[in-house]
N, C-alpha and C positions, 0 to 999 in steps of 0.2 A: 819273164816275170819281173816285177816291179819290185826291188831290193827299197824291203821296209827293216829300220833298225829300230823305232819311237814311236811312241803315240803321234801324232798330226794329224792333215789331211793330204792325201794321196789321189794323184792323178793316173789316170788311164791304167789302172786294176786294172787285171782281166779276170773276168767273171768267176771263170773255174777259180785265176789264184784266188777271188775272195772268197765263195763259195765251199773252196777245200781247207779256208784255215792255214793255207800256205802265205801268210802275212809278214809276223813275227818269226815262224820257222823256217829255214830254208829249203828243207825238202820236207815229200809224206814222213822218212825215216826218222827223222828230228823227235827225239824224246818227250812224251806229252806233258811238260812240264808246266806251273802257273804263268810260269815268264814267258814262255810262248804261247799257250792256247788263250784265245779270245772266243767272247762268249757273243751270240747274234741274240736277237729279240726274239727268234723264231725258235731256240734251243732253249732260249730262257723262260718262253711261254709254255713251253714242252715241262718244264722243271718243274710248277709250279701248278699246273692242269693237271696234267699224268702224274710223272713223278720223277726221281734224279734217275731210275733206272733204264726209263725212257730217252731222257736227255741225252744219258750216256751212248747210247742205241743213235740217235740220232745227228753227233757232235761228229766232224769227220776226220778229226785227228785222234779220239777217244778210242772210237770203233775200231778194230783193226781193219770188219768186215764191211764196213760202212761202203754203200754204193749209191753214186746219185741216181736218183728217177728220171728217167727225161721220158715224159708221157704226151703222145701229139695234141691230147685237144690246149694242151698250153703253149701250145703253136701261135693262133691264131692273139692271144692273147700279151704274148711277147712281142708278135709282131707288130701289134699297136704300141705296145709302150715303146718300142724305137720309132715308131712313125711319130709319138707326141713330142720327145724328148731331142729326136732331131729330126724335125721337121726338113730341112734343108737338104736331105741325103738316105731316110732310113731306107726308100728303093734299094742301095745299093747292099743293103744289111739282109735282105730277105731272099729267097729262092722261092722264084714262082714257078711251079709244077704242072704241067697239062694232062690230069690224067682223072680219068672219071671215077676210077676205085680203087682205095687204098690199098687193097690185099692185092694186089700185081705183085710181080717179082720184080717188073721196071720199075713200080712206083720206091719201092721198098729199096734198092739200088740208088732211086735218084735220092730220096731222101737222105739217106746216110752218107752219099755224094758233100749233100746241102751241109750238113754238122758238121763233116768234117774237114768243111772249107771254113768254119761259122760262122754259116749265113742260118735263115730260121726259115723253115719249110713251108710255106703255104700253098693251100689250091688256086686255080687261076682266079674261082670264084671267092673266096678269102684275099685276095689283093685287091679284085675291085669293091668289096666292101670298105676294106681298108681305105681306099681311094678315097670314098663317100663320106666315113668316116671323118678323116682331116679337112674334107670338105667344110661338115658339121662345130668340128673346134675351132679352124680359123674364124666360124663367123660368130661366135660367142664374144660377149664385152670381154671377160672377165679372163675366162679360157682361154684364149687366143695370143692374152698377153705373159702366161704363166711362164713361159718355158721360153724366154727370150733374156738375153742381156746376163748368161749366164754358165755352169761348165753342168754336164751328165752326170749321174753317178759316179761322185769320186767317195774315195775311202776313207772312213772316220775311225782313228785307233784310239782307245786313251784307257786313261783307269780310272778304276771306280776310286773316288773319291772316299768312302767308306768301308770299303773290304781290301782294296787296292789289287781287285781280280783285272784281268785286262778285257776289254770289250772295242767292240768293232760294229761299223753299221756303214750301209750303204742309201746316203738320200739321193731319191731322184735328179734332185736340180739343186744347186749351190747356187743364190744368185750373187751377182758381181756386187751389189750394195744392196744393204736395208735387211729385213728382217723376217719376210713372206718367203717361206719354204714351200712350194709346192711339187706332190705327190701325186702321178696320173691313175688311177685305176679302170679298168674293165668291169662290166657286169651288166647281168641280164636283166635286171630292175635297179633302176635309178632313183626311184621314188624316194624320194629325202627319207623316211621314218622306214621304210624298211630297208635303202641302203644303209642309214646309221645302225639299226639294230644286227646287220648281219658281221658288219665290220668292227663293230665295237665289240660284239657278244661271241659271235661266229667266230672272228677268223681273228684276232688276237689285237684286235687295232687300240684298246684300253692301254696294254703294256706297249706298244710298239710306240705310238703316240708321244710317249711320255721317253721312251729308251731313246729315240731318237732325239729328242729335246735335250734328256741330257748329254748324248754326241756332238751337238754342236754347240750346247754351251763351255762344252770339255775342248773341242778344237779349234772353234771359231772365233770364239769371244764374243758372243750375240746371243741374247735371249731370242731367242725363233719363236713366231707364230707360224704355227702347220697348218697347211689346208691341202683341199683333196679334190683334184681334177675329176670327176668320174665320169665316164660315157657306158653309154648301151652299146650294145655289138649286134644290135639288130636295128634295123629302120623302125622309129625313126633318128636313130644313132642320140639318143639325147643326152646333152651335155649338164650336168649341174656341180655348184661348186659348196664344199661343206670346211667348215673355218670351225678347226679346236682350238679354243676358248683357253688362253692359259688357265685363266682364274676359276674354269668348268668344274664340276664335281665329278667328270668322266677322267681331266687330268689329273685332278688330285688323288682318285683310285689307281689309275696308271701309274702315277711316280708310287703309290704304296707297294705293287703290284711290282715293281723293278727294284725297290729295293729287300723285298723279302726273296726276290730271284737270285740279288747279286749274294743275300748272306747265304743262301746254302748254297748256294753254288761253290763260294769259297771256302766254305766248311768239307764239302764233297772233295774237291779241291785237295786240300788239304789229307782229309786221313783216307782217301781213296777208296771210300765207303759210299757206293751208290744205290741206296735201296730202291725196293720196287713199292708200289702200292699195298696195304696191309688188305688181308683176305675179306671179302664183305660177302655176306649171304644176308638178304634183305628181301623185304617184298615192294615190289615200283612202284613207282610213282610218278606224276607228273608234273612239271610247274604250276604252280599254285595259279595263277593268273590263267591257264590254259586247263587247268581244272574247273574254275570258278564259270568262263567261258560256255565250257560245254555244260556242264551243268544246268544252266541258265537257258542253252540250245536245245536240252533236250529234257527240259523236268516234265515234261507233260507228258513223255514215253516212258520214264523212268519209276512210273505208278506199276504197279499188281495189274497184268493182263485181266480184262474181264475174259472168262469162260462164255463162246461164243459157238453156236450150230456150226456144223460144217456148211459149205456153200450146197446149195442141192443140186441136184445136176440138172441143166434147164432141159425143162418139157418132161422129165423125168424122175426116177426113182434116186433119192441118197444113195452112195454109197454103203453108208452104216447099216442101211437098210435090207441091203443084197444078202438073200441068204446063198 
């Protein structure tokens, strides 16, 4: 473990210590107290979607029961973000596997082999895509130069300037100079407008965007611009590069969106009251835009059926007809 006593930046974490909140505290048994627990962007977007009662449920020094997930299709997916992030060596980071079905007893053997070396389990056919892959990033202008002249995943500790909860985040790539953050992602559609919509809307990237902005303007001393590597993990592995806008109206809801995280968080915090969601009994609905959508798709079915014969039966009698 990597013996943190201060907010800074922190080299060669390991994943679990970041991971388990084992940062600021020494061990799991360390009393869950403000001055040790740090809050991640993915607990804080939990606070604030769901609710503190979830957060709690998912914070891993809170829960007593708290267990991490490790699910294999995020196998393939980890194993790219070490092939972008170290180009140089992520080979020696992976375990490649020869086995045509996961449900063996060998396969399930070597796997758990693989973790508990920490290497990251892939199929033989999952490495040579991978291959292809990096293939596809090095020959990008833009992509190809992200992830150079710089360190991995180091740890950002600091406090919130406003509530003075303590927070932590882990960026992709630190570069050695300037002010370009970039961030690798995977995904099955790269398509500019529905990768922004799934990442912004979907999967937390509004608050994340902006939580990580303020970690490195809290560690580094640099206004950071973020931007976002993302590739397809299928052929034809497409690369495209998406750049948050500090002065964007997607940032300016993110920083709103981290600081209404950090007040009840520290409120929770505090009198160790974490509620759940209040009871809703309602009738559904849909987003307005995807109501609007269908409606339009389908107003011409959406009329009063005409009352129409039965079909007759060819060459023959109705059935309505049959006595």
């Amino acid at each position: 473990m990597t013996k943190i006593t201060k907010p800074g930046v922190y080299d060669k974490v390991p994943p679990e210590q970041y991971h388990a909140d084992l940062l600021l505290a020494t061990t799991a048994l360390t009393p869950p107290d403000p001055e040790t627990i740090t809050l991640s962007a993915g607990v804080a977007g939990t606070l604030i979607t769901r609710s503190p009662a979830h957060a709690f449920i998912k914070h891993p020094r809170l829960n007593p029961d708290f267990e991490e997930e490790e699910k294999a299709h995020f196998d393939l997916g980890k194993a790219a973000h070490n092939m972008a992030l170290r180009q140089d060596f992520w080979r020696e980071e992976i375990a490649v596997l020869d086995f045509a079905d996961r449900r063996t007893k060998a396969y399930k053997i070597a796997e758990s082999e693989a973790r508990e070396a920490g290497r990251h389990p892939v199929l033989r056919d999952q490495y040579e895509r991978l291959d292809k892959m990096i293939g596809v990033l090095e020959a990008h202008p833009q992509a190809s130069k992200a992830f150079k002249n710089g360190k991995p995943e180091q740890t950002l500790v600091w406090q919130c300037a406003l509530t003075g909860i303590m927070k932590r985040a882990r960026p992709d790539w630190t570069p050695d100079k300037g002010s370009m953050f970039p961030d690798y992602k995977t995904t099955a559609d790269a398509s500019p407008e529905t990768w922004d919509r799934r990442f912004l809307l979907d999967h937390g990237g509004l608050l994340r965007m902006a939580w990580y902005e303020e970690g490195i303007k809290a560690t580094c001393g640099v206004d950071p611009t973020l931007y976002y590597v993302v590739q397809e993990v299928a052929p034809p592995y497409t690369v495209i590069v998406r750049i948050a806008d500090p002065d964007s109206e997607p940032m300016r809801i993110g920083r709103a969106m981290c600081r209404k995280a950090s007040h009840i968080w520290a409120e929770c915090l505090e009198t160790n009251h974490w509620p759940g969601p209040l009871p809703v009994t309602g009738t559904m609905s849909m987003p307005g835009w995807a109501e609007n959508k269908l409606s339009v798709e389908y107003a011409d079915w959406m009329q009063a059926e005409p009352v129409t014969e039965p079909d007759p039966i060819p060459g023959g009698q109705s059935p309505l007809d049959a006595g």
